[in-house]
Residue, then its C-alpha position, 0 to 999 in steps of 0.5 A: x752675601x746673604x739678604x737681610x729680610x724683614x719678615x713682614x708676619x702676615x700669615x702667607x705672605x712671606x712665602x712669596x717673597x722667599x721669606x720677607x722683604x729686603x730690608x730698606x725696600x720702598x714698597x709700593x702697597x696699590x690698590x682699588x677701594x676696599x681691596x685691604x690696603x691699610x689692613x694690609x699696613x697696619x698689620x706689618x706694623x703691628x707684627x714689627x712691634x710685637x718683634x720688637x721693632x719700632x714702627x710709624x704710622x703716617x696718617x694722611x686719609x684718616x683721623x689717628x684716633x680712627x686708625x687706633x680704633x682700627x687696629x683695635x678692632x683687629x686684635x692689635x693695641x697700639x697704645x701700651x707701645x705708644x706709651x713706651x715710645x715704641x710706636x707712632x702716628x703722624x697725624x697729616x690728617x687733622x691740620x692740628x684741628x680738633x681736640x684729640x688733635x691737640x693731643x698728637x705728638x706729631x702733627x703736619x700742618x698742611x698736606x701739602x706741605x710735603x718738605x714738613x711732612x719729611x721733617x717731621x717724619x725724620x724727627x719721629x724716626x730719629x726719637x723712636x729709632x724707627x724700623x717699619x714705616x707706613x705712608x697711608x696714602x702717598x696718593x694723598x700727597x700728590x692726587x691734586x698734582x700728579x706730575x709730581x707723584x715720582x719726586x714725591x716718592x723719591x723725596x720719601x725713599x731718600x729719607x726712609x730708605x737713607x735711614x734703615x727703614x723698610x716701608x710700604x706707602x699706601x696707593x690708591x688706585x680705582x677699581x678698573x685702573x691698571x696701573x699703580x697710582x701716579x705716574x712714574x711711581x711703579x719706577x721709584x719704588x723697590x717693590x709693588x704689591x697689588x691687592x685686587x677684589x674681583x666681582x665674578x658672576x655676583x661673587x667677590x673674590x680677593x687677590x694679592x700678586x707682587x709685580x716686582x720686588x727688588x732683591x729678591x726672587x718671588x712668586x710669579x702667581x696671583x694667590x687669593x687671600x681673606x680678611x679675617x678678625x685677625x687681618x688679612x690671610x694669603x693662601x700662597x699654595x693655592x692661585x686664583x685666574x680670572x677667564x672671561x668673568x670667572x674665577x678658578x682657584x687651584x692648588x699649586x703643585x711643586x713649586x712656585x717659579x721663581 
């Protein structure tokens, strides 16, 4: 049987996961600070709606109206397909304080409250017949308690991956951590994607590498990738290594190992 992929649009990336991500996969987007993480996002929502895709952007680390200013900034206008009802943020960031924040259609209370947050995000889901999902940060909803980082997790793959959608939930992670943010999660989630920014000899470079993704076959190689005015570019023919403070990038050649 063959494989229903959702072709994420970021320039590159398709080509390491032979071609898009299974459909309903939970992806698990980790990350350190400035790595790209929610341009990364933002960008696969984005390419949904302009496929005619409906997607959901559930803001939990920054105000909505900061993140459609982001996304602005990028070249992508998010307001003509909130007007046709195609698009969506969750304000889980506001509590419902401020003015912009009385403007919001969904809004969560308390980001603590994690069985509202399912409400609500299942609600948004049904009235936009949703496809794509962002959840920026999933850390935010269990830093304070990550014992429960997994059930969290699972609570939020049971909805959207019950529901059709193919998701990526945003992790954090600090600079030097090699893992992927909260204990267990790497084991919840279908896929992880791991973005990294590397200072060698005073030099900054960025890296993208997919540690797993169910369903598919995908590159085994760490490529290195840019952040442009139009989003985030990989370059998946080309593989960055880092030997003992410095980095190489060289060409593949042939085929990528799969």
């Amino acid at each position: 049987m063959e494989i229903e992929r959702v072709y994420t649009g970021i320039p590159g990336f398709d080509e390491l996961v032979n071609g898009g991500i299974p459909k309903r996969n939970i992806v698990l987007i980790a990350g350190g600070p400035g790595t790209g993480k929610s341009i990364f996002a933002m960008q696969y929502v984005y390419n949904g709606l302009i496929r005619g895709e409906s997607g959901i952007y559930v803001a939990l680390e920054e105000h909505p109206v900061q993140v459609r200013i982001n996304m602005s900034q990028l070249g992508w206008d998010p307001k003509k397909f909130e007007e046709q009802g195609k698009f969506a943020i969750i304000d889980a960031f506001t509590g419902g304080i401020g003015e912009a924040a009385k403007r919001e259609k969904y809004v969560v209370k308390s980001v603590d409250d994690v069985q509202t947050l399912i409400d609500v995000l299942r609600m948004a889901i049904k009235d936009l017949n949703a496809n794509r999902v962002v959840v920026d940060s999933v850390t935010t909803l269990y830093i304070t308690k990550p014992v429960i980082a997994r059930t969290v997790v699972l609570q939020l793959k049971k909805l959207l991956s019950g529901v059709g959608c193919t998701s990526l939930l945003v992790s954090q992670v600090s600079i030097t951590e090699r893992g992927f943010g909260g204990p267990g999660v790497e084991h919840a989630v279908d896929g992880i994607i791991r973005l990294d920014l590397d200072e060698l000899d005073g030099k900054l470079y960025r890296s993208i590498i997919v540690w797993k993704m169910r369903g598919t076959a995908h590159s085994l190689y760490r490529h290195p990738f840019e952040i442009t005015s139009k989003g985030i570019q990989i370059y998946p023919k080309q593989t960055l290594k880092v030997y003992r403070q410095q980095a190489y990038t060289s060409e593949i050649r042939g085929e990528v190992n799969e």
